[in-house]
Structure formats: C-alpha cells, structure tokens
C-alpha positions in Angstrom: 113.5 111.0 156.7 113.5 111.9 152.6 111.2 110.1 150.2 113.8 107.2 148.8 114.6 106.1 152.8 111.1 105.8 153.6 109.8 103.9 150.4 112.8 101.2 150.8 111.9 100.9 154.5 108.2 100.3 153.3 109.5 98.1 150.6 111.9 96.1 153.1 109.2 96.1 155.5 106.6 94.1 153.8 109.1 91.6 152.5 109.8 91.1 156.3 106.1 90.1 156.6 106.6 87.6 154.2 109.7 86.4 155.1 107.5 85.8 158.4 104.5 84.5 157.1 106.9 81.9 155.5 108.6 80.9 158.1 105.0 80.4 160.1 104.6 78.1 157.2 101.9 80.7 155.5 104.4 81.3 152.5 102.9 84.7 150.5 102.0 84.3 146.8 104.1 85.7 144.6 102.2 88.7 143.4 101.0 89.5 147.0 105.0 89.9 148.0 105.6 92.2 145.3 102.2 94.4 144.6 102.4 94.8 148.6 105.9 95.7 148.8 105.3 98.4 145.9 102.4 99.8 147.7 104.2 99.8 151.3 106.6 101.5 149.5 104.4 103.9 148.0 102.0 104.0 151.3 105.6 104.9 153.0 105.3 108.4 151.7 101.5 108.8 152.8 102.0 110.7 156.2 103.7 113.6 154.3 100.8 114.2 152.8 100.7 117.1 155.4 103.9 119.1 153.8 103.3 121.3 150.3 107.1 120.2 150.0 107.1 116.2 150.4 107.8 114.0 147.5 104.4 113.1 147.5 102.9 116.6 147.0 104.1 116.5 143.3 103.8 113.1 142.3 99.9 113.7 140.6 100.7 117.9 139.4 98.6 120.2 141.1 95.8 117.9 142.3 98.4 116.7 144.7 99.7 120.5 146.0 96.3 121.2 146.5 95.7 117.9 148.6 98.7 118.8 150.5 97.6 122.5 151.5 94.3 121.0 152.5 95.8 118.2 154.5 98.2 120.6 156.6 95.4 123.0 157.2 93.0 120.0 158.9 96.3 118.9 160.7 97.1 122.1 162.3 93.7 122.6 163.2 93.3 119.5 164.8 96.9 120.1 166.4 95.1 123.5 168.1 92.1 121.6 169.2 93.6 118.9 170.9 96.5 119.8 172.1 97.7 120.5 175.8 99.5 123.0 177.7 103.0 121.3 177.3 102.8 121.3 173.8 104.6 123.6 171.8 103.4 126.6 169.3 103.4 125.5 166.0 102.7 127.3 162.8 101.5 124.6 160.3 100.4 120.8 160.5 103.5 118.9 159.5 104.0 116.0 161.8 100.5 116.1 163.8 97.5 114.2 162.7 98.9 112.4 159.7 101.9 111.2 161.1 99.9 109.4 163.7 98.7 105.3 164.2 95.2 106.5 164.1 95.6 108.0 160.2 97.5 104.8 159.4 94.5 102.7 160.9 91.9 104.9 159.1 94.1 104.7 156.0 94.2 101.2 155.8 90.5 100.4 157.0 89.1 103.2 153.9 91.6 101.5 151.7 90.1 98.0 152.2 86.6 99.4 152.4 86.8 101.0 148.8 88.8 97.4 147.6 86.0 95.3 148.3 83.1 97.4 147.9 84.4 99.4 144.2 84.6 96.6 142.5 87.7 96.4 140.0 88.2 99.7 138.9 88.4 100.6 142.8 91.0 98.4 142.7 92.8 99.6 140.1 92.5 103.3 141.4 94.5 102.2 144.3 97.1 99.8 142.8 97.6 103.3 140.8 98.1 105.8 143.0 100.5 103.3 145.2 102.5 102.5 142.4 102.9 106.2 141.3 104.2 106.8 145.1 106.3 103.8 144.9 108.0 105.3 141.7 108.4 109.0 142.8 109.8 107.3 146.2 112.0 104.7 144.7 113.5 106.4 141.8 113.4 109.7 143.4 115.9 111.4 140.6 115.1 109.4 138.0 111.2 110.8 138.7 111.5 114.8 139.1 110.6 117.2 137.2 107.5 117.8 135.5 108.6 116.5 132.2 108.8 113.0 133.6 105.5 112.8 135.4 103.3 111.5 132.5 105.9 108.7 131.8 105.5 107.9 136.1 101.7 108.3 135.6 102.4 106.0 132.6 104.3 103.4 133.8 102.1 103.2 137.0 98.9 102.9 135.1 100.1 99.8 132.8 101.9 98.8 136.1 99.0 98.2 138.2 96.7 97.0 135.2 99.3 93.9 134.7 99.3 93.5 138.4 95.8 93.5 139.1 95.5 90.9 136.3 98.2 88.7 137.8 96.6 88.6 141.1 93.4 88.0 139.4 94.4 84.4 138.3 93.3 81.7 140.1 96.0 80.9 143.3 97.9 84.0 142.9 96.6 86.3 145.9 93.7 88.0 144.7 92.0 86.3 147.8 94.8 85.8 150.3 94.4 85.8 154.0 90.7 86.8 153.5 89.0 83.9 151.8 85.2 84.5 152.1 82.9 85.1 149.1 83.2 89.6 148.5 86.6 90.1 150.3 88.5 89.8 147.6 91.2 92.7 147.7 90.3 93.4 151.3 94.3 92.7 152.1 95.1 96.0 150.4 94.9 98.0 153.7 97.7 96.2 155.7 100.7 97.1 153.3 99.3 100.4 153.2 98.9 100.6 157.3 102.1 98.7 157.7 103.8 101.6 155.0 102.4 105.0 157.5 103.7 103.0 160.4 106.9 102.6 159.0 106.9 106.2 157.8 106.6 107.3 161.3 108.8 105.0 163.0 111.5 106.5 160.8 110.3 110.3 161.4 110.7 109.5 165.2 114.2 109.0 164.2 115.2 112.3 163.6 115.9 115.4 165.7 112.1 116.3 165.6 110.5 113.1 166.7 107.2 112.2 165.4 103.5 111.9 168.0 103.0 108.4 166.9 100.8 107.3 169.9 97.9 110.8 169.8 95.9 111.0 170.8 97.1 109.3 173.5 99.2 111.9 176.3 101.8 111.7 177.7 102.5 114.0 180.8 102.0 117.3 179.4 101.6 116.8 176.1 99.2 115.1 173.6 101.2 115.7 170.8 104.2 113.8 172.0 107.3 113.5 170.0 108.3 109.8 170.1 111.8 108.6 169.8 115.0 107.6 170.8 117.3 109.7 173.2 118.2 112.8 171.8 122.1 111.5 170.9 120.9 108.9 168.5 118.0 110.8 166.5 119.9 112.4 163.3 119.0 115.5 160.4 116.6 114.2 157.5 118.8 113.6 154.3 121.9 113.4 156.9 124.5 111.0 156.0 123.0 108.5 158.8 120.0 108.1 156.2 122.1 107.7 152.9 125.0 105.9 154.0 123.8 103.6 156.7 119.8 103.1 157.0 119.1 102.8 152.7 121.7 100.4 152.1 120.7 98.5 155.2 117.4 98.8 153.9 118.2 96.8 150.9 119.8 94.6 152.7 117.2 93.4 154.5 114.5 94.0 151.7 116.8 91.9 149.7 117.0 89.1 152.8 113.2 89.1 153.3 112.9 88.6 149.6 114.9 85.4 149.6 113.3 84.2 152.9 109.5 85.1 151.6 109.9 83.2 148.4 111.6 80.2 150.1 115.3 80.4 148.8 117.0 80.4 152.3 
C-alpha cells in the first residue's frame, strides 16, 4: 500500500486499542490515544524503510535516503542468507527483513529500551521522528517537496515537545500500563510494534504479498509471501486502496475514537 493508507490504518488501528481497552474497562488517557495514534501512524510507514522510494525515505533529506540504501542492502543480504530453494531471485531487499514480525518486535523493544533508559530527550527524539512520519504519511501532498520539509520538521518538533509535556502531567499517561518506579515511557514500543504490523498486514494485501511470519518456512520457502487468495489481493495506489480501505479507515479510526474516549 502507499504512505497515506498505511498511516490511517496505523492511526485507526491504535484507536481500536483504545476503543478495547475501554470497553475492558481500562479506558486510555487522553494523551496516550492521541500521541499513540500519531506514532502508529507514523510507525505505519517504518517497514519501507527498505525502499530508496517510500515516503519515508524523504521525510528527514538525505539522512533518510542514505538510511534507506543502507536498510535495503542488510535486507537483501539477509534475503540471500536465509533464504531456501523455493524462494525466488530477487535483486534488492524490499519486502524481506523489514517487512517482517521480528523487525516490528525488535522495533518496539529498542524503542522502549531507549524511552526509559534516555531519559527525556530520548523521549523527545522519538515523539519526533514519529510525528514527522505521521505528517509525511497523513498529509502526504500537503508534505512533498523539499521546500515544505523544514515546516514538517517544524511542526513535528513543537508537536512532540507540547505532547511530551502533556503526558508529563500528573494522570495523563506518562506512566500508563507500566506503573513501576523508571518505566515511565516504556509504552512507546507497542504503538510503534502495533504500526509495522499493521504496515505488513496491508502489504500482504497486494498482488506481492508480504513474508510476515520469517523466519518461520513454509514448505519451500522462508521468505513466504503471506496473503489472501490471489483474486482478492489488489495494485498499490489502485482504486481498492483510495476509494474503499482509506475512507473505511477513517471510519473506523473515527468509531474507535468515540468508543476510546467513552462517547458511545
């Protein structure tokens, strides 16, 4: 899928949490429904990082390409080291290693790791980088072009300084779910987790598939290519992704939302 479909999925996702954690009777804070919907969102466009042409490869200039070309190179030797006979020839890395439920559980651990042992400006870092995905992903028109990226970079930085100082308040989140002395923060991996997941649940979509369970095989093949039967996978940027899946996205982003915060 394109960047815009996968950052509402992320978004709609983590409201979904919510809207589940309320109706367990564990209603979210405030703050923790929308910082971790923005970072699902932006955490949505994560896997890509093995593509030189993903959204996310220009959302930080040339830091980012360069992260990119390094990212599909380690993929695509990893592809050739593991895989097995029934997997096919490739030339690159895209949709291997990153686009797997190990990277999203390594993701999320190293995110939580650097939250709780960085100390605030660890914090920030990652409320930074998340919420610069979450606009590149998000506003996806509105954000291209080079012009525009120091008013993203911008926006994100006063963005995730307001935020962290919300959650910082007494009540409001800073401490949900884990609520022992120094694990403050350690929450931030599960959005981001929950937004690869989500990012490869939609990949397996498409015509291509995506190898969500490696390194797990499957017959043949290591690298298997998850997903429905052939007939109902579709083309990334088709008009199954902009006409149906977005608007039902926000549909059920916009549902969660209500349900989370208690209005239905």
């Amino acid at each position: 899928m394109m960047g815009p479909a996968h950052s509402l999925s992320g978004a709609a996702a983590w409201l979904g949490v919510g809207a589940a954690a309320a109706a367990a009777g564990h209603t979210m804070p405030w703050p923790v429904l929308l910082v971790g919907a923005l970072i699902c969102a932006g955490a949505a466009l994560a896997p890509d990082l093995d593509h030189k042409a993903a959204t996310i490869s220009r959302s930080f200039g040339p830091l980012s390409r360069w992260v990119c070309e390094i990212v599909d190179k380690l993929s695509y030797a990893v592809y050739k080291a593991t895989k097995k006979q029934g997997d096919p020839r490739r030339s690159g890395g895209h949709r291997t290693l990153t686009h797997t439920w190990l990277w999203a559980a390594l993701l999320g651990a190293g995110a939580s790791a650097i939250a709780i042992t960085g100390g605030r400006w660890a914090v920030l870092a990652l409320l930074f980088v998340h919420m610069v995905l979450a606009i590149e992903g998000l506003l996806w028109r509105a954000a291209r072009g080079s012009s525009s990226d120091v008013l993203v970079w911008l926006l994100a930085a006063t963005s995730a300084w307001i935020l962290a100082g919300v959650l910082d308040k007494p009540g409001n989140g800073a401490d949900w779910l884990f609520t022992q002395p120094g694990q403050e923060y350690l929450w931030l991996g599960l959005p981001i987790v929950l937004g690869a997941l989500v990012h490869d649940i939609g990949d397996s979509l498409t015509v291509s598939g995506c190898p969500i369970l490696w390194p797990i095989p499957i017959g043949r093949k290591r690298w298997y290519p998850l997903g429905p039967p052939k007939a109902m996978r579709f083309r990334a940027g088709s008009w199954v992704e902009l006409r149906v899946l977005m608007p039902v996205f926000m549909v059920l982003g916009g549902v969660g939302a209500a349900a989370a915060l208690n209005f239905i």
